[in-house]
N, C-alpha and C positions, 0 to 999 in steps of 0.2 A: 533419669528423666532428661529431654531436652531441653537445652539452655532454652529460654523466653517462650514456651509452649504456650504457659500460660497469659502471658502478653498475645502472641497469636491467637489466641479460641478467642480473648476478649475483643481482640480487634474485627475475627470473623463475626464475633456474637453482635456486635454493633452494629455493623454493615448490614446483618443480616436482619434488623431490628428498622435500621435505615429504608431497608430495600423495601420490607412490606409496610413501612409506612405511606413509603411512594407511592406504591400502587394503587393507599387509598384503605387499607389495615387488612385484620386477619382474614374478615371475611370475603372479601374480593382477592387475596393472592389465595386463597385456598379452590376461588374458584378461575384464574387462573391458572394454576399450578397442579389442578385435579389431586390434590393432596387433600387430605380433613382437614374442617377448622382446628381439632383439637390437635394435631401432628404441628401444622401452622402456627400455632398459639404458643407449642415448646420451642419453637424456630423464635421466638417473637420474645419470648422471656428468657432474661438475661441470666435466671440460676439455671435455667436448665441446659444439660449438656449436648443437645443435638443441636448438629450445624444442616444444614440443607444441603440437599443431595444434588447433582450437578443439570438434572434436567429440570427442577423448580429453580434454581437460579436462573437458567438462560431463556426461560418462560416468563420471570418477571421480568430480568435487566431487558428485555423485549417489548414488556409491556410499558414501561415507563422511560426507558430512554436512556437508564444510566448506567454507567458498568463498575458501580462501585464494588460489588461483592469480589467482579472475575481481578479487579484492582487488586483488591487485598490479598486474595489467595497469591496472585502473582510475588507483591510485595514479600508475605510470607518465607516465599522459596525465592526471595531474592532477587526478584525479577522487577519490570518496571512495561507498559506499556506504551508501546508510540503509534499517535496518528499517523496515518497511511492518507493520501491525498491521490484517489484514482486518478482524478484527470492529469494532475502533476505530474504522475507514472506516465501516459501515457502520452503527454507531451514531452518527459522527457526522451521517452522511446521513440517518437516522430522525431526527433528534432537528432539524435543518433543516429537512425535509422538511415534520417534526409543525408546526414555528414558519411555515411559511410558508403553509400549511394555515390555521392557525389565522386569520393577518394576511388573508387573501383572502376568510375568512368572514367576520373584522370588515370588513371593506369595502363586501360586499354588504351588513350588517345595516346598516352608514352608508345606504350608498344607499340602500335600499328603506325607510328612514326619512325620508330626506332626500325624496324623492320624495313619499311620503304625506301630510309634514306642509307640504308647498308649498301647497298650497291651504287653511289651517288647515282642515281637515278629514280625517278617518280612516273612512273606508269597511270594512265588514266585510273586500271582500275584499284591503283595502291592511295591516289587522290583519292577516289570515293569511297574508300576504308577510312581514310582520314575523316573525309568530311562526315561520314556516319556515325564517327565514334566524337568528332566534335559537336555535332547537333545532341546525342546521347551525353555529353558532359554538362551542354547548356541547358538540359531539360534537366538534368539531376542539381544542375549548380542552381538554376531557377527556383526550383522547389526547397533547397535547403535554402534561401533566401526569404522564400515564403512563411517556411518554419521560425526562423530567426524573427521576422519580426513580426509573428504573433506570439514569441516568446519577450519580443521587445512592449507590444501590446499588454500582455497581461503583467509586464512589471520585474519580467526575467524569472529564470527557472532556476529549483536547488537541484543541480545532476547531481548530489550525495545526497541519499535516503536519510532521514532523522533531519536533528539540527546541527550536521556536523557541516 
């Protein structure tokens, strides 16, 4: 037998006990969950040994808002959920995106400096390589500026996923 199985079924059988209370009892998760009341009802009693099958979980924890059951199972096998924060993500990714932008334009103004000034001499059109590749550095340096301080506006960003 596995060590604490039965710790785990009890803790699924609660959750699971939990879940259809939320929605309101047996009779409403049954008619979310297009299962019977009486299938619903051994989900809902705590001697019986059916746990619910994975398309009536994600039909309730949908209807009521909580993810306690997908919680558990997780915990079970050891695992642990973490909030994800879309915007976060994707101001993290603008605000990378803005730095990397920028770093690629100083690179080209290096080079198309570096190049011009090899022969010490500067040619009209080795200037307007410069000056192109310095207007392109101040439009990427602008906009990671931009990024910054609405990263400074909203109270600063975590660039590492979780709470690390």
């Amino acid at each position: 037998m596995v060590p604490n199985a039965n710790a785990r079924h009890f803790l699924l059988k609660a959750k699971q006990r939990d879940l259809i209370a939320a929605v309101g009892g047996v009779e409403r998760a049954a008619a979310i969950s297009s299962y019977g009341k009486s299938t619903v009802g051994r989900w809902y009693h705590a001697d019986s040994p059916e746990v619910m099958p994975l398309d009536a979980i994600f039909a309730l924890e949908e209807e009521c808002g909580r993810f306690d059951m997908s919680e558990a199972i997780a915990s079970a096998r050891g695992r642990r959920f973490a909030e994800t924060d879309l915007a976060s993500e994707a101001a993290n990714a603008c605000i990378m995106a803005r730095h990397a932008e920028a770093a690629l334009r100083f690179g080209e103004l290096a080079s198309a400096s570096a190049m011009a000034f090899a022969d010490g001499k500067l040619t009209p059109a080795e200037a307007t390589q410069i000056d192109k590749a310095t207007a392109a550095l101040e439009k990427a340096l602008g906009d990671l500026r931009k990024a910054t301080a609405n990263a400074r506006g909203a109270g600063g960003l975590s660039l590492v996923s979780g709470d690390a």
